[in-house]
GUNU-386940 format. One record per residue (C-alpha): residue number from 0; x, y, z. Coordinates in Angstrom, 3 decimals. Layout:
REM GUNU-386940
> NUM  X  Y  Z $
...
REM end
This chain:
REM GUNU-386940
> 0  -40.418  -34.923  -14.714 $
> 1  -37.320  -36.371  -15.846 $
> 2  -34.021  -35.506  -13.859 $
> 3  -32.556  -34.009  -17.086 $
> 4  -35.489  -32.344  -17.674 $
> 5  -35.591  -30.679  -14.216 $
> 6  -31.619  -29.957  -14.573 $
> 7  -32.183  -28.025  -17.950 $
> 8  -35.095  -26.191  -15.932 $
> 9  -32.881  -25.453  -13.401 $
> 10  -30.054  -24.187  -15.504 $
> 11  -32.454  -21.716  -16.718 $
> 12  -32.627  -19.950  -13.421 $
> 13  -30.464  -18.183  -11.190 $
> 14  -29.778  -20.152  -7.815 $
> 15  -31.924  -17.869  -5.684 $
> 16  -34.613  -18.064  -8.372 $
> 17  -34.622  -21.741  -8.514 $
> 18  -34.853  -22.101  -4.284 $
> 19  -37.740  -19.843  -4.374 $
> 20  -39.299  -22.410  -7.346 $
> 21  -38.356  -25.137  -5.380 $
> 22  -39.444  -23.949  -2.038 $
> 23  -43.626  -23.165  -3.877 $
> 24  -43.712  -26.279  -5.645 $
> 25  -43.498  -27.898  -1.913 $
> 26  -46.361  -26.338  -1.393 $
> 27  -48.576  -27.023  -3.893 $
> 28  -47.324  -30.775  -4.013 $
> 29  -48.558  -30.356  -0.154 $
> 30  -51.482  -28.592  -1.156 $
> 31  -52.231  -31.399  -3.779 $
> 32  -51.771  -33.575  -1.681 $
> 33  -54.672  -32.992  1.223 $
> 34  -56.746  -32.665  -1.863 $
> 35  -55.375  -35.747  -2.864 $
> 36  -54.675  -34.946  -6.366 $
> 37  -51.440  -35.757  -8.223 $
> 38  -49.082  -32.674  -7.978 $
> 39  -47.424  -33.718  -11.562 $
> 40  -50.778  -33.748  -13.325 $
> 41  -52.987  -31.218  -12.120 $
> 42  -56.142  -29.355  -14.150 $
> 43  -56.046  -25.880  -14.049 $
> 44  -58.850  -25.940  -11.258 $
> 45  -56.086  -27.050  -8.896 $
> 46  -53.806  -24.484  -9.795 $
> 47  -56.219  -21.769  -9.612 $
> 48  -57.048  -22.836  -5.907 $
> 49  -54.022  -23.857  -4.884 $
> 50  -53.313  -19.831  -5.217 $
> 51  -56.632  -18.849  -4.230 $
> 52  -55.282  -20.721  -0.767 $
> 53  -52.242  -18.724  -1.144 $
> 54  -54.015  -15.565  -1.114 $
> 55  -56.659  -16.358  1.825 $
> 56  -53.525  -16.911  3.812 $
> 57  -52.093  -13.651  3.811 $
> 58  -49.645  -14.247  0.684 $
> 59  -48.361  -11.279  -1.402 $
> 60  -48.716  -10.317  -5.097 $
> 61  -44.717  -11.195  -5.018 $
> 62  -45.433  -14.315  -3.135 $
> 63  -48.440  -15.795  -5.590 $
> 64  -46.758  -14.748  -8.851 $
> 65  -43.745  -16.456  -7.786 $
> 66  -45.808  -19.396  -7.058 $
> 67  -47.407  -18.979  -10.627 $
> 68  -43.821  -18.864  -12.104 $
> 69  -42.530  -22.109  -10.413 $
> 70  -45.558  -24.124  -11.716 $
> 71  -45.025  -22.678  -15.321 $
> 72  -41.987  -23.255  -15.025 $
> 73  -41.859  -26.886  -13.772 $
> 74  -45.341  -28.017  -15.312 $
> 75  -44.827  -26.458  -18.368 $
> 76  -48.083  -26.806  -20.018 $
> 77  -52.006  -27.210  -18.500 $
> 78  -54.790  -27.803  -20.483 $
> 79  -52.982  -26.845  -23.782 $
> 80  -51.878  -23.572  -22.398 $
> 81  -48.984  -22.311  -20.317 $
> 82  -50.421  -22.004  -16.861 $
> 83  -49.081  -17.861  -17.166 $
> 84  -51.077  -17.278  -20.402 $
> 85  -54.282  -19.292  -18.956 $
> 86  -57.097  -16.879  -18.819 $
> 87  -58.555  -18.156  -15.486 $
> 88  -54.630  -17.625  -14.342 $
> 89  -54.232  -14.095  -15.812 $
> 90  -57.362  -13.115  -14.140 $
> 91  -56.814  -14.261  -10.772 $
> 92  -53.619  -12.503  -10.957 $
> 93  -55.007  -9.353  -11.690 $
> 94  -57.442  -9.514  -9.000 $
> 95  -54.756  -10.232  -6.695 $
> 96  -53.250  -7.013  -8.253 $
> 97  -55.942  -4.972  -7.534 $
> 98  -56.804  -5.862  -3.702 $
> 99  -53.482  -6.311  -2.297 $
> 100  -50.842  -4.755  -5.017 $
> 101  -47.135  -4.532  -4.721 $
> 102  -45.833  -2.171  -1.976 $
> 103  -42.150  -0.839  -1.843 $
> 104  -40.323  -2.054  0.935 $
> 105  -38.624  1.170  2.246 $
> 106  -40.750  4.488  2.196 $
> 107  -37.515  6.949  2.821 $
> 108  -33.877  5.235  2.347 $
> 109  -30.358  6.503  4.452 $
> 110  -28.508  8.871  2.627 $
> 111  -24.939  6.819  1.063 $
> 112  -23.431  9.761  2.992 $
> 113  -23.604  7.505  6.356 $
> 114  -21.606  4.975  5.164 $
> 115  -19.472  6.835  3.310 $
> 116  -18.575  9.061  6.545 $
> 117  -17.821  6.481  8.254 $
> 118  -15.665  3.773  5.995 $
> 119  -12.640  6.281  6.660 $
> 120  -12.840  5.814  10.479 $
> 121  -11.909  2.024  10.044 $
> 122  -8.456  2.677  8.953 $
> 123  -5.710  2.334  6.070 $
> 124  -6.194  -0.467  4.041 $
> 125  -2.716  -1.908  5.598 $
> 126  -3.852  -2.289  8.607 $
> 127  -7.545  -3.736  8.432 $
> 128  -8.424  -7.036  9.227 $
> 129  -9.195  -9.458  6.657 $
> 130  -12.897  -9.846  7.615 $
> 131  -13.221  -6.135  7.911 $
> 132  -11.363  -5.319  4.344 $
> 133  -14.028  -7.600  2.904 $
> 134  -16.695  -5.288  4.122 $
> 135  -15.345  -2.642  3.218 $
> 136  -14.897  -3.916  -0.145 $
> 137  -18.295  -5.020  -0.464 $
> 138  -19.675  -1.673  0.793 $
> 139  -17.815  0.293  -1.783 $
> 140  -18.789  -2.090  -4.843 $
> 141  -22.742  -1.919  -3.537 $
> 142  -22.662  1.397  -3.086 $
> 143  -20.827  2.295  -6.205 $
> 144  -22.392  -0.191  -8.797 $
> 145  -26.029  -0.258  -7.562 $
> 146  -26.104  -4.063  -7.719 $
> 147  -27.215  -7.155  -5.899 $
> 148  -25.096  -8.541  -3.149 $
> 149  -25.556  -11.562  -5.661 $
> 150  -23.353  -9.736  -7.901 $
> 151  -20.891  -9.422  -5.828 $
> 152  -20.982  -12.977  -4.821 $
> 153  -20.242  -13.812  -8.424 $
> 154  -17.314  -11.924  -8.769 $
> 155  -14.100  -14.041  -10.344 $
> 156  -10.783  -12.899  -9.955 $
> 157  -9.830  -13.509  -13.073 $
> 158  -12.760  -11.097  -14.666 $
> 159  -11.107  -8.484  -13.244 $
> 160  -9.018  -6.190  -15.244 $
> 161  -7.120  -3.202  -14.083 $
> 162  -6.343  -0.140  -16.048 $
> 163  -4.464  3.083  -15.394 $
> 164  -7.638  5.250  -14.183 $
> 165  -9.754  2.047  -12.842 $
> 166  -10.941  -1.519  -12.612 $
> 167  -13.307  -3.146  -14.851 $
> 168  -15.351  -6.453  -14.114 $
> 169  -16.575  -8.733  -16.635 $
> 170  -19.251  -10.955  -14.771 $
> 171  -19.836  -14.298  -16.438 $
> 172  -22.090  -15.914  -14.608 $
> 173  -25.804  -15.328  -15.095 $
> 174  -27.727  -13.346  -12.666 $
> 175  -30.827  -12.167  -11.981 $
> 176  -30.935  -9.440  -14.145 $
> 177  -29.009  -11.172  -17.161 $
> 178  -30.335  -11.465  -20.493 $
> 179  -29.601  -15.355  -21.888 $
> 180  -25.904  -14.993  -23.917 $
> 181  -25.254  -11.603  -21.900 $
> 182  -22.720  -11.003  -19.082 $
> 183  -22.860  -8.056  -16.330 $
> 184  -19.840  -5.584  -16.513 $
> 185  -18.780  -2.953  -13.773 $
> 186  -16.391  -0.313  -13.467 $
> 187  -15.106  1.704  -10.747 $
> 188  -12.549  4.138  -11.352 $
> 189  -9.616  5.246  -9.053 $
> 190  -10.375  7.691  -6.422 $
> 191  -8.151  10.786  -4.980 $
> 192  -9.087  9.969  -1.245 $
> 193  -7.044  6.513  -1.090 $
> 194  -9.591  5.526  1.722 $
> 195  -12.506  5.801  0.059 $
> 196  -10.954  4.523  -3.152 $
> 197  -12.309  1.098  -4.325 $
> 198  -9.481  0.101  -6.756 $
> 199  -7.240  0.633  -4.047 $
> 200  -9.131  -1.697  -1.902 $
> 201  -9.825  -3.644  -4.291 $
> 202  -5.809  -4.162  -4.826 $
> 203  -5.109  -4.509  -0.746 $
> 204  -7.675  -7.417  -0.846 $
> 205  -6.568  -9.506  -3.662 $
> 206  -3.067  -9.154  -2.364 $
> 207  -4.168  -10.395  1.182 $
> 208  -6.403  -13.169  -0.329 $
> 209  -4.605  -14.508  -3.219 $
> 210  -1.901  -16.932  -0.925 $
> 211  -4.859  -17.812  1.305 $
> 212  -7.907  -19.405  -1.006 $
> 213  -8.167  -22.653  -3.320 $
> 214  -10.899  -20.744  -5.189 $
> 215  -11.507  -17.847  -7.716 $
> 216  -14.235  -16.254  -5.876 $
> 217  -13.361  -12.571  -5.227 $
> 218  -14.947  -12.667  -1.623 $
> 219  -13.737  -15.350  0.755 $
> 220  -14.493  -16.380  3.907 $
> 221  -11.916  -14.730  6.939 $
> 222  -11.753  -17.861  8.484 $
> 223  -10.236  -21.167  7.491 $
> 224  -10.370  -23.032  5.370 $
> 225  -11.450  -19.649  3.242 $
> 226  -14.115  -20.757  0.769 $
> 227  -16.040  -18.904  -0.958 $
> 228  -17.738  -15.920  0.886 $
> 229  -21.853  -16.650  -0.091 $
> 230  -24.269  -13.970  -0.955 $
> 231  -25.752  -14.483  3.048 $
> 232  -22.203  -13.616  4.311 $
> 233  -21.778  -10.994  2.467 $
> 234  -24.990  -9.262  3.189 $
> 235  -24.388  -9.641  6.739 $
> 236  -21.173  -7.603  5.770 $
> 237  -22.754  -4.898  4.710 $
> 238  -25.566  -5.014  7.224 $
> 239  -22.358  -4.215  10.183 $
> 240  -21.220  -1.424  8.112 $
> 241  -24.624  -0.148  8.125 $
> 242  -24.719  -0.817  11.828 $
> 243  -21.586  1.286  12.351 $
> 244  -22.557  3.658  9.971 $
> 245  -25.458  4.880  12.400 $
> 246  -28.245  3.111  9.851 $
> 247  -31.045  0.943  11.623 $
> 248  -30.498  -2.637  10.820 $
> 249  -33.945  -3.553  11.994 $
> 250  -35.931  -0.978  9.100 $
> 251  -33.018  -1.636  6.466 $
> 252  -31.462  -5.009  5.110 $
> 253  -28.266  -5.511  2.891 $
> 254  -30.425  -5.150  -0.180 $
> 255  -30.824  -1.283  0.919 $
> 256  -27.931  -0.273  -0.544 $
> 257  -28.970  -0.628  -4.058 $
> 258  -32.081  1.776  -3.141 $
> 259  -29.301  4.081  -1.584 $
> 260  -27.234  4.541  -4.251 $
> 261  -29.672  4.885  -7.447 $
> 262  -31.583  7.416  -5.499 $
> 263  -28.416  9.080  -4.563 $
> 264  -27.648  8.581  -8.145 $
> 265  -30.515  10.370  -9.201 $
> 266  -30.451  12.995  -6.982 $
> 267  -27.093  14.214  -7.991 $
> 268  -27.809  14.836  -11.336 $
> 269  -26.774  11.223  -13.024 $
> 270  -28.953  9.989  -15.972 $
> 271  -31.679  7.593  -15.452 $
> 272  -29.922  5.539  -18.712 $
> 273  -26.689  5.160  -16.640 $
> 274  -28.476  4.408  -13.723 $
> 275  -30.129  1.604  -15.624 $
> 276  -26.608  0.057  -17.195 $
> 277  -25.401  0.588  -13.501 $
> 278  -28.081  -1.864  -12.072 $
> 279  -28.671  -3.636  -14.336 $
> 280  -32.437  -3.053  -15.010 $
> 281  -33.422  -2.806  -19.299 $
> 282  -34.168  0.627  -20.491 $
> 283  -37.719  0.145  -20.230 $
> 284  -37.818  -1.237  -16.571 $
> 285  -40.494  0.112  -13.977 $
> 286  -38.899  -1.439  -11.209 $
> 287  -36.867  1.721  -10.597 $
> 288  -39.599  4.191  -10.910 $
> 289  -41.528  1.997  -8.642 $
> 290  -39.621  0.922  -5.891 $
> 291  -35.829  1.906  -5.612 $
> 292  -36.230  5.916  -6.852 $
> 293  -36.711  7.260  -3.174 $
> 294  -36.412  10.448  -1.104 $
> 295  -33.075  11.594  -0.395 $
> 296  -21.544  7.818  -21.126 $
> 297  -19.019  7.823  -19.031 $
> 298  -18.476  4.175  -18.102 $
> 299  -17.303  5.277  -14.301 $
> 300  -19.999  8.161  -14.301 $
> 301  -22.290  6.268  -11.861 $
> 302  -19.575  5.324  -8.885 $
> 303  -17.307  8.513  -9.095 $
> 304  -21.229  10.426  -8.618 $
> 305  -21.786  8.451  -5.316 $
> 306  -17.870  8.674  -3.718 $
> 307  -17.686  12.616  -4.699 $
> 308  -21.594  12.947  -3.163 $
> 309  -19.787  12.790  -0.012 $
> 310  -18.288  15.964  -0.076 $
REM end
């Protein structure tokens, strides 16, 4: 494969979604290579045992379609067909399906409550550090926006536009969840408990930030030289508020707080379309349904549900 052919490939992924490609094709070319068969010009045999191997070693469903995906992705065609469309493939998938199908990660989830309980205790903006305003920051936009901490990551200060009753945030750069030629837009409106209030937050951390950074990244680090605060540094953000907030760290990660506050969401009486916009999930997504729904339009109908659940 051509290097401008593997950086238009990789342009059509998100970053996570292209270390994840990256990080299977390794393993087949390893795979390929104790069969000692050329990893760039495989038969669909090779393929088809490659995650038959996969599978005898414990793999997921997740795991092996992923692996499927990087290989369509960066092989492009096998034996005339794309290697998702190739019966053989489609089969084996299924089977894989069927005896080990995808599980949800979290049976129960923590109530949004928790956190929300608890962000007062830290203290006025004013008088926060810069590491912890951060956090707090972050745990308000997960919480109220349902998203990815990758969203957060991709945040821009100049996408952000205030208005009289909130904040809206255009989000240009493609994520997981975008739709080729589409951006991501959130909006949080202003809140009567100033503590709890994520505009006001929102404010006290640009103001703090804006003298310190060389970058247009909304998150940045707390320590010098301040670059860019990463998807992995935020999530271990929100896993200490968690940890304060009386929530296990060891049953729930960073990404818990999108299954928080959709089926908080839900609960309290919010549509499942504006839970959908929230997210970020198409109107005709299962993913919901099937793993983030759990136990437990107005543009700012979705965050002021979650901050007023707390009464």
């Amino acid at each position: 494969m051509s290097d401008k052919s593997r950086a238009l490939l990789r342009a059509s992924c998100t970053t996570s979604t292209w270390k994840q490609y990256e990080a299977a094709f390794k393993k087949f070319e390893l795979f390929c290579n104790n069969v000692k068969h050329d990893p760039r010009n495989p038969n669909i045999n090779i393929i088809v045992s490659f995650l038959t191997e996969l599978f005898e070693k414990g793999s997921s469903y997740t795991t092996i379609n992923t692996a499927r995906s990087a290989l369509s992705t960066i092989l492009g065609h096998v034996e005339g067909l794309a290697i998702g469309s190739h019966p053989l493939i489609m089969r084996l998938l299924k089977g894989v399906s069927r005896l080990r199908p995808p599980t949800c990660k979290y049976d129960t989830v923590w109530d949004p409550q928790l956190v929300l309980s608890y962000i007062p205790t830290m203290g006025e903006n004013n008088v926060l550090s810069l590491r912890d305003l951060g956090a707090k920051l972050a745990a308000l936009m997960a919480l109220c926006s349902g998203q990815r901490v990758q969203t957060l990551a991709s945040i821009k200060t100049p996408e952000i536009h205030f208005r009289t009753d909130g904040v809206i945030i255009n989000i240009s750069n493609r994520l997981k969840t975008s739709k080729p030629g589409s951006g991501t837009s959130l909006s949080f409106p202003r809140y009567g408990d100033k503590n709890l209030c994520l505009v006001n937050t929102l404010e006290e951390y640009l103001l703090r930030t804006t003298c310190l950074k060389q970058h247009d990244s909304l998150f940045t680090q707390s320590k010098l030289p301040h670059k860019p605060a990463c998807s992995q540094t935020i999530s271990k953000w929100l896993k200490e508020i968690l940890h304060k907030s009386g929530v296990s760290i060891q049953e729930f990660s960073s990404h818990s707080f999108r299954h928080a506050s959709t089926s908080k969401a839900l609960k309290v009486g919010v549509s499942v379309d504006t839970i959908f916009q929230a997210a970020g999930w198409s109107n005709n997504s299962k993913m919901f349904a099937r793993f983030y729904n759990k136990p437990i339009t107005d543009s700012f109908q979705f965050a002021n549900a979650i901050l007023s659940s707390n009464r």
